[in-house]
N, C-alpha and C positions, 0 to 999 in steps of 0.2 A: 504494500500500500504506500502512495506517496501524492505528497500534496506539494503543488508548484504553485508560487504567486510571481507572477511578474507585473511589474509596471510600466505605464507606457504614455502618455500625454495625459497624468493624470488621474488616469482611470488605471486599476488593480482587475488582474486577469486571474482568475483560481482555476489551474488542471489538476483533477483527479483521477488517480492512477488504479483503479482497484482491481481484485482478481473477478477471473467469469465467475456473472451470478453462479450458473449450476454449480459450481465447484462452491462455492460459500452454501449454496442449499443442500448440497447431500454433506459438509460437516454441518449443519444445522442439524437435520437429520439423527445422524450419527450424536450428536451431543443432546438432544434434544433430553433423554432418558437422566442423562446426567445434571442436566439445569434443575430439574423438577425434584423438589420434594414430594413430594409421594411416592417416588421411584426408587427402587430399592437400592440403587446403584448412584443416587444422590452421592452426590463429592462430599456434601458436607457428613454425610453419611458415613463414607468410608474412614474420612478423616478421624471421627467421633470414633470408630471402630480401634482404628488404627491407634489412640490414646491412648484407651485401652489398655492393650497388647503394648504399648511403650511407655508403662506408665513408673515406669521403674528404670527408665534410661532416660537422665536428663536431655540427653542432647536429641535425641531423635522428638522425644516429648519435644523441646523448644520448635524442632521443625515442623512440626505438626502444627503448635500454637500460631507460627509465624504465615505457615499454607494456609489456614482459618482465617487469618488477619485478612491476609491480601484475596482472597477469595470473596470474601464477603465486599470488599472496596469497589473490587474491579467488576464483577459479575452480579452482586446484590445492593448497589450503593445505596445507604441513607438518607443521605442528603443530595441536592443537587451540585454542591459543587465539588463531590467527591466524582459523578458521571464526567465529569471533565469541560464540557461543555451544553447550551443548549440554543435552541433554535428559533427566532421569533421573527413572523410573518405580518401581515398586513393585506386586507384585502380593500384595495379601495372603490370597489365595486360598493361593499356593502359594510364599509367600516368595522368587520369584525379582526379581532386582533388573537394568534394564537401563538403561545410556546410551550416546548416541550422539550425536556432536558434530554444527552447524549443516551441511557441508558431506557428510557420509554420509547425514543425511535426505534429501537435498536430491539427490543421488545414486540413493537408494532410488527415490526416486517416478522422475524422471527413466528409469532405467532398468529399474524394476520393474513400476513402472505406468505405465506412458507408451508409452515406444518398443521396450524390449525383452524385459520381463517375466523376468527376470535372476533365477531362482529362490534363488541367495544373495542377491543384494542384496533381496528380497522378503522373507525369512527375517530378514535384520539389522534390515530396519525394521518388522515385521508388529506388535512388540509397541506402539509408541508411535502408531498409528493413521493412517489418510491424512488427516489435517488437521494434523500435525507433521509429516505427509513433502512436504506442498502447501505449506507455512507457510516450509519453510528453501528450498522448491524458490525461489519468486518472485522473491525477489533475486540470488538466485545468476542466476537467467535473466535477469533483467530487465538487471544489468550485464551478463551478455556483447555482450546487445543491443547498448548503449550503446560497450561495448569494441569492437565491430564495426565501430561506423557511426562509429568515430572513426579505427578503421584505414582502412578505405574512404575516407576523406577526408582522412586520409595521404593514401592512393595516390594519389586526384585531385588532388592538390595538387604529388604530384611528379611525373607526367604532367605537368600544365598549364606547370610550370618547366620542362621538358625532363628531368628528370636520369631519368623511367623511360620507356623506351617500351613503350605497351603497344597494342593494336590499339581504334581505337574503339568497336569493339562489344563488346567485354570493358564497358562502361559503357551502353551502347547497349539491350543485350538486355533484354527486361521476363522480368522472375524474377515477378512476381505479379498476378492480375487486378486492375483496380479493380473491375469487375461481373460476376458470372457469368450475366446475363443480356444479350444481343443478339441482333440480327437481322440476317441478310445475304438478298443478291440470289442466287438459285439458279435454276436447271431439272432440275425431277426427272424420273424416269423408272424405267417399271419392268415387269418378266415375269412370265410364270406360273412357279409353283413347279416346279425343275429345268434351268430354260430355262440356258445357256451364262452364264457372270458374264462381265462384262468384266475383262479381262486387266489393263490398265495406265489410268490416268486420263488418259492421251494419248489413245489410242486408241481408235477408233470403236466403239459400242455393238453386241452383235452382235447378230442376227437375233432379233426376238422384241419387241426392247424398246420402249415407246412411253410418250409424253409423259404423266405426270399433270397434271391441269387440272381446271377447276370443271365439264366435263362427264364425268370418270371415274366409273366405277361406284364408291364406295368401298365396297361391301359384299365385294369381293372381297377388303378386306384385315381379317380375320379371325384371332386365333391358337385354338389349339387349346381352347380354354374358351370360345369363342364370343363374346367380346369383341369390338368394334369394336375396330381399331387407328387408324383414319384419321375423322375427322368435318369438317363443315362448321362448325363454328364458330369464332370469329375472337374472340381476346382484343383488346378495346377499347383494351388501352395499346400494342399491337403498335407502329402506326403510330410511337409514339412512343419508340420502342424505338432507341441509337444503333448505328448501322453500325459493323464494324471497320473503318473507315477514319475514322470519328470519334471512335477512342478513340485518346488521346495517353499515352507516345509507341506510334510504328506497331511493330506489329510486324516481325521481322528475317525474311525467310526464308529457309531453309535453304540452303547451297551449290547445290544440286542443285533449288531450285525447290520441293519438295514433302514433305510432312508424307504417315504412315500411320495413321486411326484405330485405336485397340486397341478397339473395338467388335468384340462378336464379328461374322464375316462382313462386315466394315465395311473401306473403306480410305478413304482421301482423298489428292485431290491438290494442285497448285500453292493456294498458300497467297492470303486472298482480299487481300491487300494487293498482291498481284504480278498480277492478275488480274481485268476489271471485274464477270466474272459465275462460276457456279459451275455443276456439273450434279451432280447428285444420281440414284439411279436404285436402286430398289427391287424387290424382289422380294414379292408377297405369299403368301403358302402356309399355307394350311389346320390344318398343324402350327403355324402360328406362327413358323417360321422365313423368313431373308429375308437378300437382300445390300441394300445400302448403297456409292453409287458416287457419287462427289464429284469435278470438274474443273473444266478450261476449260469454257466455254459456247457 
């Protein structure tokens, strides 16, 4: 983020440098859980947690006190002139006059336009425009970030000393893709429209179902507007596409071995890290409708 004033006969020019919204809305997102008291994963939560468990080591207790301090300054401010700045308008249409300090803007959008469309909080900022409710948002988010990944590095720090136990994979789990594109090893298969779905991803395929392969008809898979759903052709970077078991780190799977797509008609089973192949199994049908069946192999 960066803010330029220049002058020039007089008149004072302001350019504002900020990052793309979407990237400031999916850390909104992502933080969102963490702003909120009621949320179990509330900062000030963990902080309170973490007192605790260091209530008997002065120096980490002081960090803690001090994390509370500036948390509450920068992210929950009291007063207005703890929000740093605020904002005030003038309509000379209709002589109404409004301000709203750095931290209610920053609020506004957050919850007006963003994540929950908060019909007061929308109303409080609607007169000073979404580029002073984006402008107080940035920093506000940008430090919880930074507040975050300093907690998280608390906790890894007092793991690693012994004084928290906490289970390894509370550290372990991937919270975020690095690519939403790859390719894995599968066998598909798949019935005519109505044929029995398969029950569980354990379990044997039932009567009907048969292998697709490069000599299936694919004109049988059709939806309802006459589109092809399935073709012969082959994107050239496929091959060069990495495997989930080439992306670091691996994924965890679940106690129980097995994931359920939220695809409609769709489920999926044992996850492909616990498993060296997949089966996949399709239904095609004329309406466009169709199951979707994923396992062992």
């Amino acid at each position: 983020m960066k803010i330029k004033i220049r002058f020039n006969n007089g008149e004072a020019r302001i350019r504002y440098e900020l990052p793309p919204e979407e990237v400031v809305e999916s850390a909104a997102a992502r933080l969102r859980p963490i702003l909120l008291e009621q949320e179990d994963c509330f900062h000030m939560k963990a902080l309170a947690a973490l007192g605790y468990f260091c209530r008997t080591s002065p120096q980490d207790a002081e960090w803690i006190r001090a994390a509370r301090t500036e948390w509450r300054t920068r992210v929950n401010p009291s007063t207005r002139e703890e929000t740093g700045y605020c904002v005030m308008v003038a309509d000379t249409a209709t002589g109404q006059d409004h301000d709203l300090d750095a931290h209610r803007l920053a609020m506004a959008w957050i919850y007006g336009d963003v994540v929950h469309h908060d019909p007061e909080r929308r109303k409080e900022g609607d007169a000073f425009g979404l580029r002073d409710r984006f402008r107080a948002a940035v920093p506000l988010i940008a430090w919880a970030m930074v507040g975050t990944i300093e907690l998280l590095n608390f906790i890894r720090a007092l793991h690693e000393a012994g004084l928290l136990q906490l289970r390894q994979e509370v550290f372990d789990e991937r919270v975020a893709l690095k690519s939403t594109v790859w390719e894995e090893t599968a066998k598909v298969f798949f019935a005519p429209a109505g044929a029995e779905p398969p029950s569980l991803a354990s379990t044997p395929l039932p009567e009907g179902w048969l292998p697709l392969n490069k000599t299936t008809n694919l004109s049988l898979f059709q939806h309802s507007f006459g589109g092809q759903l399935l073709n012969t052709e082959r994107s050239p970077s496929m091959t060069e596409l990495p495997s989930p078991d080439e992306s670091k780190p691996p994924a965890r799977p679940p106690a129980d071995g097995s994931t359920t797509s939220s695809l409609p008609g769709a489920s999926r089973g044992p996850d492909q890290t616990r498993t060296p192949g997949r089966r996949t199994a399709a239904t095609p049908a004329p309406s466009g409708t169709g199951q979707l069946r994923a396992g062992d192999a």
